[in-house]
Structure formats: C-alpha cells, structure tokens
C-alpha positions as CSV (number, residue, x, y, z in Angstrom):
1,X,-12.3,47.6,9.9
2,X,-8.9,45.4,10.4
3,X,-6.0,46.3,7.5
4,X,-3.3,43.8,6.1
5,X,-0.4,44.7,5.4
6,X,0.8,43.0,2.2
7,X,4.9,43.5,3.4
8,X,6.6,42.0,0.5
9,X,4.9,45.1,-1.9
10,X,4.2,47.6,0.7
11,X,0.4,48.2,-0.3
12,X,-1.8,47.9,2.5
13,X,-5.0,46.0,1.8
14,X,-8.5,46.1,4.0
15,X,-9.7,43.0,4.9
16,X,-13.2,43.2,3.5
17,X,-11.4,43.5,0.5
18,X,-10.5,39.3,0.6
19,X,-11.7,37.0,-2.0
20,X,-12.7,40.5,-4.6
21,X,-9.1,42.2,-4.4
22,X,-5.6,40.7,-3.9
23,X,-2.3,41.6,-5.2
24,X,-0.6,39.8,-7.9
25,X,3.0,38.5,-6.7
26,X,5.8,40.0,-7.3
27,X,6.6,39.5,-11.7
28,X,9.6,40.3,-13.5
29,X,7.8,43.1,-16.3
30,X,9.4,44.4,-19.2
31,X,8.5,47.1,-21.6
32,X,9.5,46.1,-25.0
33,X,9.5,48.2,-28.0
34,X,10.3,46.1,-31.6
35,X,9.2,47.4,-35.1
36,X,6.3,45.4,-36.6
37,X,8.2,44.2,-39.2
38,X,11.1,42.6,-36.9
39,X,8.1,40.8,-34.7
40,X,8.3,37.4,-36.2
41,X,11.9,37.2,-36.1
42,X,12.4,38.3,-33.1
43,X,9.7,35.6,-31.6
44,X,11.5,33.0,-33.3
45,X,15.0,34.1,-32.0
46,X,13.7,35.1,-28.8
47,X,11.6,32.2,-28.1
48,X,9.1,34.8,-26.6
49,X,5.8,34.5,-28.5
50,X,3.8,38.2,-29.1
51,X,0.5,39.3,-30.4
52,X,0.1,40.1,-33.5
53,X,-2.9,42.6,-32.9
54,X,-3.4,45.8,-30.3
55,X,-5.5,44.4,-27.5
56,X,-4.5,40.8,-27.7
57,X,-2.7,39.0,-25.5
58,X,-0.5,35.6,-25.1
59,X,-0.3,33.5,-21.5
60,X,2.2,30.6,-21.4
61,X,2.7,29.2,-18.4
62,X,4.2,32.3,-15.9
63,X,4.4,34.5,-19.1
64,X,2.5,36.8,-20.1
65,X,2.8,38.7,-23.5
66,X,-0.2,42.3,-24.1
67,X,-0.2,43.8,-27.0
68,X,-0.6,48.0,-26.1
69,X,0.6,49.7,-29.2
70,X,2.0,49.0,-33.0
71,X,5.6,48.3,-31.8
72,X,5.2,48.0,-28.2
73,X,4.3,45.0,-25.7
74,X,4.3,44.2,-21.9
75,X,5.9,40.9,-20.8
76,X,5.3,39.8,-17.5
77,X,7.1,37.0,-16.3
78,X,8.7,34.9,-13.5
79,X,11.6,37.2,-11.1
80,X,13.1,34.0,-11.2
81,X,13.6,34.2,-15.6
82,X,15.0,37.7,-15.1
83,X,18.9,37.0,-15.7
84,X,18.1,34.3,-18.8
85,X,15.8,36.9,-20.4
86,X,18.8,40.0,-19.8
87,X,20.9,37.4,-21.5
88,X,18.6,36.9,-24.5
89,X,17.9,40.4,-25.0
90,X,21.7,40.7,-24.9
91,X,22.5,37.9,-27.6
92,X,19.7,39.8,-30.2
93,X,20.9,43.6,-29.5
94,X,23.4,42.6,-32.8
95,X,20.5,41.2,-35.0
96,X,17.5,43.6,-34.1
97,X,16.8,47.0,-33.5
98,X,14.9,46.8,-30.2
99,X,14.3,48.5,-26.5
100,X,13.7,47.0,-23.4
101,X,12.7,48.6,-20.1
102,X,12.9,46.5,-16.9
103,X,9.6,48.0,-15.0
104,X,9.5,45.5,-12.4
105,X,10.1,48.2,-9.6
106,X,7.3,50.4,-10.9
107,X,4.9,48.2,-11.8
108,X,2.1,46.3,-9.2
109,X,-0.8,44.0,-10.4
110,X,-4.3,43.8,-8.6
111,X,-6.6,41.0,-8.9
112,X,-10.2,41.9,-8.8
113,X,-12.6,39.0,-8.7
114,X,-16.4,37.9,-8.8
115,X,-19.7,39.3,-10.0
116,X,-18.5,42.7,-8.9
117,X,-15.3,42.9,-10.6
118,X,-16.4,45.3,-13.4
119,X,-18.8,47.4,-11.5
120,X,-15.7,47.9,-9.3
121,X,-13.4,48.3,-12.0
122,X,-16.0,50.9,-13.7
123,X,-15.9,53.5,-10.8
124,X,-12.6,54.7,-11.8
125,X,-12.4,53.9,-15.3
126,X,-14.6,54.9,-18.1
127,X,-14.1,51.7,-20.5
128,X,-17.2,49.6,-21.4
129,X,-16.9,46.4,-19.3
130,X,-19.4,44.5,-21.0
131,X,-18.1,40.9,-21.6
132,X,-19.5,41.5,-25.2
133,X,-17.2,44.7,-25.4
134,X,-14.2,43.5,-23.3
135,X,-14.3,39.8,-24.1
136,X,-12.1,37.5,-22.2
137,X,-7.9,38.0,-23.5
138,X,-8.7,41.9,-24.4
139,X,-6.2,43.6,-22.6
140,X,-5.8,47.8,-22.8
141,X,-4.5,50.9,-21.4
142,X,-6.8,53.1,-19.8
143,X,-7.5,55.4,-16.5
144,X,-8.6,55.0,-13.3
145,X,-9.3,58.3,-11.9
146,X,-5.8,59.8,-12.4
147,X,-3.9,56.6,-12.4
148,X,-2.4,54.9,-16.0
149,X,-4.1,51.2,-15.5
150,X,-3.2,48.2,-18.1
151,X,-6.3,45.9,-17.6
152,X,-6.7,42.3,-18.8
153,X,-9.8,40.4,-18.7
154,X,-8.2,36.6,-17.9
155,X,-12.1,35.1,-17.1
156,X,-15.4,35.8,-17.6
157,X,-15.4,37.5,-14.1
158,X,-11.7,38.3,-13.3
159,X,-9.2,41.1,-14.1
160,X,-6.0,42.0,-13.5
161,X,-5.2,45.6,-13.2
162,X,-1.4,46.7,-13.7
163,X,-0.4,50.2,-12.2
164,X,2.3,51.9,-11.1
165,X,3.6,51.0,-7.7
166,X,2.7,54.6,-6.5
167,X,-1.0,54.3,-7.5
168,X,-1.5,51.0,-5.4
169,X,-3.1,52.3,-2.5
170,X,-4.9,54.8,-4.3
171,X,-6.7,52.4,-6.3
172,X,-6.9,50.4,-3.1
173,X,-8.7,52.8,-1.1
174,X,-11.3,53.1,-4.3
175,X,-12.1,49.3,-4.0
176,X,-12.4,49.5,-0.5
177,X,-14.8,52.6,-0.6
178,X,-16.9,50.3,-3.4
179,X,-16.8,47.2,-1.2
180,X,-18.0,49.2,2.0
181,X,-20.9,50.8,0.4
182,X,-22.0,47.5,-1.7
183,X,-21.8,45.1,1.2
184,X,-25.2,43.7,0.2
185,X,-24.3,42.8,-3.3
C-alpha cells in the first residue's frame, strides 16, 4: 500500500483512500459564542449571516456558518478573510457581549465521499446516517471512537468531518482499515 503525505497539514493519507477521503484545505475557523438574543444584531452589524436553529447551517460562498449549541456557532472561512474578520470582531466588542476563538490551528476537515460515506462515517460514530435522519445541511457534534467530530452532510452522499488536528490520523487510519476490508463495495 503507497502513503501520501498531505505536507501542508501534516496528515498522512493512504492512497486507496482517493476519490472517498481527502482533506479539506486549510480554513480560517472560529468559535463564536453570542447570546440568542444579540444574534440578529450581530448578523446585521457583522455582515456574517447565522442559523437560527441547533443543527442548521449557512454556506455563502467560502463561508460557512453551523449552528452547535443555543449561543454558540462554528464559522469556517477563507485564511485569506482572517485580518478583515479580527477587525470586525474588533469594531463590535463595544456594542455586543460576545467571544471568539480562532481554532484554525486545532481544527482539520475530512471529506468523505460516495455511496460509502456513511457506512464509513458509522464505524466510529454512533449517529443515524440515514438521509431521512441526517438530511442534507444537518450539521452536529458527535464522536468518533474517542475523537470530538462536527459532521455536516453538504450532499446526498458527501460529508465533511471537522476534528481536531491531533485526531487526523487516527480517524485516517479508521477509513483506511474500512476501505481495505470493503474493497469490493
């Protein structure tokens, strides 16, 4: 079995693992905490549109705004967008009582793909896959084995999996182990 190694994140990826598993590039990802209350405010001011509901989420463009608890979102975002948003964050710390947590240097993204995706997804996390149960948009916290995972559901047959930067090849040697003993599929 050849390995790539993916240098820019440091997470080395089998090959077998092409067109089912990739790594997401490099984002700019905030944690951001704001009371309910403040939410449509703070969009307006911000210019940075979130969900109104736990589980949702909102794509424009690079950005993208989930939903994981009452008060609290991830943004994921263009590196490039990181000094304009600092700045905007800055300019509303007078008007709004709200955190932000840069996690861009914890956080890594996997992109699992094709008719597999769940069933691959499913043998380290315990959350009903079903496209009936997880539609498309649904985004949540769970587990996979011992790893804190975000996962979004973007298409019928595609996820993206956020972790921290620690779990990556962990999770990594999971998906291999399921691609090497479902090579028929």
């Amino acid at each position: 079995m050849s390995y790539k190694l993916k240098s820019d994140q440091g997470v080395i990826l089998a090959d077998l693992l092409a067109g089912q598993v990739t790594l997401m590039a490099d984002q700019l990802r905030y944690s951001l905490r704001i009371k309910s209350q403040d939410r449509t405010a703070f969009t307006k001011a911000c210019g940075i549109d979130l969900p109104n509901k736990i589980g949702q989420t909102i794509i424009q463009n690079d950005r993208m705004v989930f939903c994981v608890g009452p008060d609290e979102y991830i943004l994921i975002d263009n590196p490039n967008l990181r000094e304009t948003l600092k700045q905007k964050f800055e300019q509303l710390a007078d008007k709004f009582v709200f955190s932000t947590t840069d996690i861009s240097h914890r956080n890594i993204g996997f992109k699992l793909s094709g008719k597999q995706a769940a069933r691959m997804i499913n043998i380290g996390c315990p959350l009903d896959l079903s496209l009936e149960t997880f539609p498309v948009g649904k985004c949540t916290r769970s587990v996979f084995e011992s790893a804190e995972i975000l996962i979004f559901r973007n298409k019928e047959d595609e996820f993206q999996l956020e972790t921290w930067r620690s779990f990556a090849p962990y999770m990594a040697r999971y998906f291999e182990k399921f691609c090497l003993e479902n090579e028929s599929l």
